[in-house]
C-alpha positions as a Python dict, from the first residue, in 0.01 Angstrom:
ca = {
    (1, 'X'): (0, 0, 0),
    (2, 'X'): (-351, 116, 71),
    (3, 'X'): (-351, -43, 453),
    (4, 'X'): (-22, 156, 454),
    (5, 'X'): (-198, 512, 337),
    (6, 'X'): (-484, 387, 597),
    (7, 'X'): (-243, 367, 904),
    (8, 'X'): (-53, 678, 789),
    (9, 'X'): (-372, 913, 761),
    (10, 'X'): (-528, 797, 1114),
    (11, 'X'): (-261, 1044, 1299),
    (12, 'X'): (-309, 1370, 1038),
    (13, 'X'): (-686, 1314, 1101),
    (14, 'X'): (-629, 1300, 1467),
    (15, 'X'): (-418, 1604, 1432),
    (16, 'X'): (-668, 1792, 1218),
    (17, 'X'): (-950, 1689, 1437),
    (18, 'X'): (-740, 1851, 1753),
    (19, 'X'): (-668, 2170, 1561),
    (20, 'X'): (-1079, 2250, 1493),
    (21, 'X'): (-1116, 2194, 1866),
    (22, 'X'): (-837, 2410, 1969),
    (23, 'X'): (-1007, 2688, 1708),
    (24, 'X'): (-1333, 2635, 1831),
    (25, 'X'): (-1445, 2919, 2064),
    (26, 'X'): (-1507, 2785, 2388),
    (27, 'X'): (-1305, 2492, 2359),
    (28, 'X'): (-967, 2469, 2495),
    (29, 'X'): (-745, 2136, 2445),
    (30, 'X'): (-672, 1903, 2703),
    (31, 'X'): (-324, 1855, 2807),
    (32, 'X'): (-159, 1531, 2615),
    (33, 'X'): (-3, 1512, 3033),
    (34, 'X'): (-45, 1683, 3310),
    (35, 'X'): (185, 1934, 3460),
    (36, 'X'): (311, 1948, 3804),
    (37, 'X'): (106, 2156, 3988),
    (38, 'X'): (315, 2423, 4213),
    (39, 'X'): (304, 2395, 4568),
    (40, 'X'): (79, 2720, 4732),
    (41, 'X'): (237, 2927, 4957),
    (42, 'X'): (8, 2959, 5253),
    (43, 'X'): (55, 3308, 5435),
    (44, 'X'): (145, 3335, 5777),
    (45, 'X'): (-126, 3393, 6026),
    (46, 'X'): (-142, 3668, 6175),
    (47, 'X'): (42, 3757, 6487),
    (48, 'X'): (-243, 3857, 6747),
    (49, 'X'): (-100, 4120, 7011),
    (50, 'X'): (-151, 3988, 7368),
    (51, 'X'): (-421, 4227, 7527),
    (52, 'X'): (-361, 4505, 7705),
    (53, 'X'): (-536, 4633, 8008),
    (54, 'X'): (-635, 5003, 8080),
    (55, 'X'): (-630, 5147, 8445),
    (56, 'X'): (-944, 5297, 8611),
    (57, 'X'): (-747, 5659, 8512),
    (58, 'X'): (-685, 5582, 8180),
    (59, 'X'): (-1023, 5483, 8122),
    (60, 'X'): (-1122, 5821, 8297),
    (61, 'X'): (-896, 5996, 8083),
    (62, 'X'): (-1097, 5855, 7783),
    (63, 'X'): (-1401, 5973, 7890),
    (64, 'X'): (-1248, 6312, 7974),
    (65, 'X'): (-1167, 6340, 7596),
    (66, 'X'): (-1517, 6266, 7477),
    (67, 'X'): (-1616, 6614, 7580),
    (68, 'X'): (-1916, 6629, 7836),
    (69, 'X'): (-2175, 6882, 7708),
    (70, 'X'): (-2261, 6809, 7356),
    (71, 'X'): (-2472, 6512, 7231),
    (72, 'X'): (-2197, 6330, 7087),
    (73, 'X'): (-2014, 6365, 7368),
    (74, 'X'): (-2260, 6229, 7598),
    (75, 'X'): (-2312, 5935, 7365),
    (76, 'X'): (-2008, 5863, 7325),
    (77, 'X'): (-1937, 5826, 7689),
    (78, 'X'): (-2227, 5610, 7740),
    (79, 'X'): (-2067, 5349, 7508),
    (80, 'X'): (-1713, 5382, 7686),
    (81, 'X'): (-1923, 5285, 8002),
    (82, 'X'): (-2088, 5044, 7878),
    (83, 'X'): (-1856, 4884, 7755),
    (84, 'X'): (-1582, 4913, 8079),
    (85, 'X'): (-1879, 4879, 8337),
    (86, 'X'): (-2071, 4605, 8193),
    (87, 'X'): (-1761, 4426, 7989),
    (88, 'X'): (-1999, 4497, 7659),
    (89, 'X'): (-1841, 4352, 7351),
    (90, 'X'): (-1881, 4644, 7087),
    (91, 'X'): (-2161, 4439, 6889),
    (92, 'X'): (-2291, 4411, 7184),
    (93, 'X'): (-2364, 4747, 7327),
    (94, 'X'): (-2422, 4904, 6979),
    (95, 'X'): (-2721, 4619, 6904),
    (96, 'X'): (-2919, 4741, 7263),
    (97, 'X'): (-3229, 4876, 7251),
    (98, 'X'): (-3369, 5181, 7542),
    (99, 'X'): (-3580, 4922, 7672),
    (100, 'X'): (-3312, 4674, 7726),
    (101, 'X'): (-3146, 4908, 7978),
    (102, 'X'): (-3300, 4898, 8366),
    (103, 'X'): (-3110, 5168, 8523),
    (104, 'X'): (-3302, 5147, 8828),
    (105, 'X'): (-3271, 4818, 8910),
    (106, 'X'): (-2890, 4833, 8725),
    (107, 'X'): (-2985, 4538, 8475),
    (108, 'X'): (-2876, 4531, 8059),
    (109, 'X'): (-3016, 4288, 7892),
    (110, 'X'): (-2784, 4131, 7594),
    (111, 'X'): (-3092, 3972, 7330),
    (112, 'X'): (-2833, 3878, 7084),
    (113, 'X'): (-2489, 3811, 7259),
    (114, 'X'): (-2245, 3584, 7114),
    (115, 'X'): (-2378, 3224, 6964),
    (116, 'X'): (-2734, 3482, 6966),
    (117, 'X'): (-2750, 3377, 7351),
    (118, 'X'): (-2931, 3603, 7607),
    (119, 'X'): (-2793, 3712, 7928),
    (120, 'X'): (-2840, 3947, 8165),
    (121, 'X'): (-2574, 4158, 8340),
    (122, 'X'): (-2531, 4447, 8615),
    (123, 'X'): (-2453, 4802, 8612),
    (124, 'X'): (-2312, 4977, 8895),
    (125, 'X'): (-2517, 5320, 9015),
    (126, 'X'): (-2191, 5560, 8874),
    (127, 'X'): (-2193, 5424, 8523),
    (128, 'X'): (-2580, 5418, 8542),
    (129, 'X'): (-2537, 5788, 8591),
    (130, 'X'): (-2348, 5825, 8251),
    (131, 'X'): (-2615, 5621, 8050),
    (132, 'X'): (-2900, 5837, 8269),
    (133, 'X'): (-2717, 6157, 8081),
    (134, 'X'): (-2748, 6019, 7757),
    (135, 'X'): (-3086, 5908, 7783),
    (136, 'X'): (-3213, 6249, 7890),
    (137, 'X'): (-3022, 6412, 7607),
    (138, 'X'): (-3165, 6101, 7362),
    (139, 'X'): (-3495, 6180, 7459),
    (140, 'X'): (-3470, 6551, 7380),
    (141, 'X'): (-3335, 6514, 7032),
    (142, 'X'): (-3664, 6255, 6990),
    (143, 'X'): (-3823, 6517, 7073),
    (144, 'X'): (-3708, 6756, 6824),
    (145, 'X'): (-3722, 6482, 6541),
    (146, 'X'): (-4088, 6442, 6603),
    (147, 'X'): (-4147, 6775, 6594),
    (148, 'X'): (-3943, 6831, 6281),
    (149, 'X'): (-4080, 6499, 6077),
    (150, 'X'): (-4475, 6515, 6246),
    (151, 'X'): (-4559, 6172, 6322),
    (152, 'X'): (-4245, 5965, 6193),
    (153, 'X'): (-4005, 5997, 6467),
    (154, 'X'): (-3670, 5862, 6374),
    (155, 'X'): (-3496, 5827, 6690),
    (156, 'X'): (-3788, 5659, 6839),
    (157, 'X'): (-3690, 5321, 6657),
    (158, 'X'): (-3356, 5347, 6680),
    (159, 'X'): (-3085, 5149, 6880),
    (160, 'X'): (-2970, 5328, 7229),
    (161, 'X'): (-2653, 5481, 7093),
    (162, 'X'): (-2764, 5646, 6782),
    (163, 'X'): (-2712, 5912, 6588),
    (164, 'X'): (-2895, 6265, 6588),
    (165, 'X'): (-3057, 6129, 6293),
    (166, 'X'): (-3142, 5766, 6423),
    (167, 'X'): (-2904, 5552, 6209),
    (168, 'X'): (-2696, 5317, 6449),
    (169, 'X'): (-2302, 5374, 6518),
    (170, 'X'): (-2100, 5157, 6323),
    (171, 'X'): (-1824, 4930, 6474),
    (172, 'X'): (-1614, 5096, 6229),
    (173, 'X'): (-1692, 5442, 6366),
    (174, 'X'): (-1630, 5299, 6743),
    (175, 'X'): (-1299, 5182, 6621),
    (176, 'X'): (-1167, 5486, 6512),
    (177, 'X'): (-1317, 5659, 6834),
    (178, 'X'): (-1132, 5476, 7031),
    (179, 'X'): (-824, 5540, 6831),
    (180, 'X'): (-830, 5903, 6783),
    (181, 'X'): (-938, 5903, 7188),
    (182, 'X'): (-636, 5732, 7312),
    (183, 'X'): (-408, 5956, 7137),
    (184, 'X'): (-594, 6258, 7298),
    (185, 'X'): (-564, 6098, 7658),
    (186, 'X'): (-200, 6032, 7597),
    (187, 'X'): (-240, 5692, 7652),
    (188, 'X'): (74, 5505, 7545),
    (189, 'X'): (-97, 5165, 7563),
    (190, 'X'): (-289, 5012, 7223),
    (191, 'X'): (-679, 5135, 7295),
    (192, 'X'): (-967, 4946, 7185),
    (193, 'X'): (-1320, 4870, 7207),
    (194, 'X'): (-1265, 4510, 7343),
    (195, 'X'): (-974, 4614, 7550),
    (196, 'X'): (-1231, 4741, 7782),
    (197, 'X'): (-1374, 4421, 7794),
    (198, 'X'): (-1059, 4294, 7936),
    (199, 'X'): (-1030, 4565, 8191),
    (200, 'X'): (-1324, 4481, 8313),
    (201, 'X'): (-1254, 4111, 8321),
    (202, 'X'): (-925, 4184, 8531),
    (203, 'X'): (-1043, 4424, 8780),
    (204, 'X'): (-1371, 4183, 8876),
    (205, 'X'): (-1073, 3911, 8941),
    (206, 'X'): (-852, 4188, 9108),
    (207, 'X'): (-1176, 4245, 9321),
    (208, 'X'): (-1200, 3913, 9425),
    (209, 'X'): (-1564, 3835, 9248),
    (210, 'X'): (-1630, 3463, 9221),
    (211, 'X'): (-1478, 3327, 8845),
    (212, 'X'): (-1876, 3201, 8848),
    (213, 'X'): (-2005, 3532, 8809),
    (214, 'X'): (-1720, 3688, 8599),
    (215, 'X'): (-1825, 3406, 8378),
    (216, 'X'): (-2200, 3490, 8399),
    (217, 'X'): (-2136, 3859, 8316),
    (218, 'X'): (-1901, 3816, 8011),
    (219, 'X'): (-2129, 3573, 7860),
    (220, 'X'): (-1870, 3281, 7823),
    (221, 'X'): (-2043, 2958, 7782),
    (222, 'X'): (-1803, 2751, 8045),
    (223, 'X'): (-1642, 2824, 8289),
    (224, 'X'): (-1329, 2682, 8146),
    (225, 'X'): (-1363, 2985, 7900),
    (226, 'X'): (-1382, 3241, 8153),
    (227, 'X'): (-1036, 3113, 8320),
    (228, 'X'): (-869, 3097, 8002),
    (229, 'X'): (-993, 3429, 7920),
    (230, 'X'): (-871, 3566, 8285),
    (231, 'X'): (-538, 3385, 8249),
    (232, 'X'): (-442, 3517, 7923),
    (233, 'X'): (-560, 3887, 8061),
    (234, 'X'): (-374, 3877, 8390),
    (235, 'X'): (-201, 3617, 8454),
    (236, 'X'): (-200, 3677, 8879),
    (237, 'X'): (-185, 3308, 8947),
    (238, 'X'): (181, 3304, 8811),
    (239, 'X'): (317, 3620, 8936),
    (240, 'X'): (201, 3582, 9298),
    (241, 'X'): (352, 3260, 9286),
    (242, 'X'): (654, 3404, 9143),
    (243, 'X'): (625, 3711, 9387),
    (244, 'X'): (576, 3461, 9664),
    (245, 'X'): (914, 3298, 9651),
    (246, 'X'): (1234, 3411, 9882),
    (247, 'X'): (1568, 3477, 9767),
    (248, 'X'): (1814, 3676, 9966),
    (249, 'X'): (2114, 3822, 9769),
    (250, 'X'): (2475, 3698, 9918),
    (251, 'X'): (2667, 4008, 10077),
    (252, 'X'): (2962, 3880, 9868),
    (253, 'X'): (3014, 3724, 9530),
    (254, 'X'): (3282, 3411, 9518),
    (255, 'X'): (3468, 3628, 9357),
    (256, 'X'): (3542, 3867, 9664),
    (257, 'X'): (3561, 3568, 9912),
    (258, 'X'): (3909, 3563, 10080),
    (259, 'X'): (4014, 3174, 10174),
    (260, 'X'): (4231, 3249, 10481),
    (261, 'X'): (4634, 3085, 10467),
}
């Protein structure tokens, strides 16, 4: 009888024992089996538009709705150029420095490109011109800042494109530039800061420069890259081959053939 009482009490203590855990604050109890987890629904990736390349007058239409007089304007069309002349990634032109800008010699030097890798690429003398205009109106509102703050001159530290006030533009600011710009030009296409990029990518190939130097002046670190990049922006291999081939259209379909009795 008592071995009986023994066995029988071992499970209400067991019980009991669970119970003050469960109560316990901070204590949770464990599952007596584990439960089928639910499979997780992954979400779909995102489906990236192919990229779309701006003519030389669309791009001119973007800078004709920057303005031309004003600081921002002027600015704001020195980053468009930039960017289309130099094929600037957004990062890219926003992180340069006056110093890192030769418009004599029509060099911009990249410190931090992508991977943090340096390069150097050209500028040709018309989009030097734009950047000239900026710098002149830069250097008068450094001016102005020095004599409004004494010795600390705000604009004297800050990046190229900057404001009035020296903070730096903001990708996010460029983005909606480019937005609000495009709908002002009329342009049906999908504008964007590395769309010019691409434009400038195709119209180097269009112009027959050597894939080396396309390569060189985007910053890709293979070649490889650059002709993937250049085949997924325009894809001229395939259509002149397509364009190439011959195919003369019959004067009459089988349909209209007569077969003479």
């Amino acid at each position: 009888m008592r071995g009986r009482q023994t066995g029988d009490a071992t499970p209400r203590r067991r019980d009991r024992a669970a119970r003050e855990r469960l109560e316990r604050p901070g204590e949770t109890l464990a599952p007596s089996a584990p439960t089928a987890a639910r499979p997780q629904r992954h979400a779909k990736p995102k489906r990236r538009l192919p990229p779309e390349v701006l003519t030389d007058e669309e791009v001119r239409a973007l800078l004709d709705a920057c303005g031309r007089y004003t600081p921002v304007a002027l600015r704001n069309r020195a980053l468009i150029t930039l960017m289309y002349r130099a094929g600037l990634r957004v990062s890219e032109a926003l992180a340069l420095q006056p110093k890192d800008v030769d418009l004599e010699n029509g060099i911009v030097r990249v410190l931090h490109g992508k991977g943090d890798r340096y390069r150097a690429v050209g500028l040709d003398p018309g989009a030097a011109a734009v950047v000239a205009a900026w710098l002149v109106e830069r250097g008068r509102a450094q001016r102005v800042a020095a004599r409004a703050n004494g010795e600390t001159d705000p604009v004297a530290a800050a990046p190229l494109l900057c404001t009035a006030f020296g903070t730096p533009v903001t990708t996010g600011y460029v983005r909606r530039l480019m937005k609000r710009l495009g709908r002002q030009a009329g342009i049906a296409k999908r504008v964007h800061a590395h769309g010019l990029r691409h434009t400038h990518a195709a119209q180097l190939r269009s112009e027959g420069v050597d894939v080396g130097i396309i390569s060189r002046q985007l910053g890709h670190r293979s070649l490889l890259t650059t002709i993937q990049y250049l085949d997924h922006i325009q894809p001229t291999a395939v259509v002149d081959a397509m364009k190439a081939r011959q195919w003369s259209t019959p004067s009459q379909s089988p349909l209209e053939t007569r077969v003479s009795p």
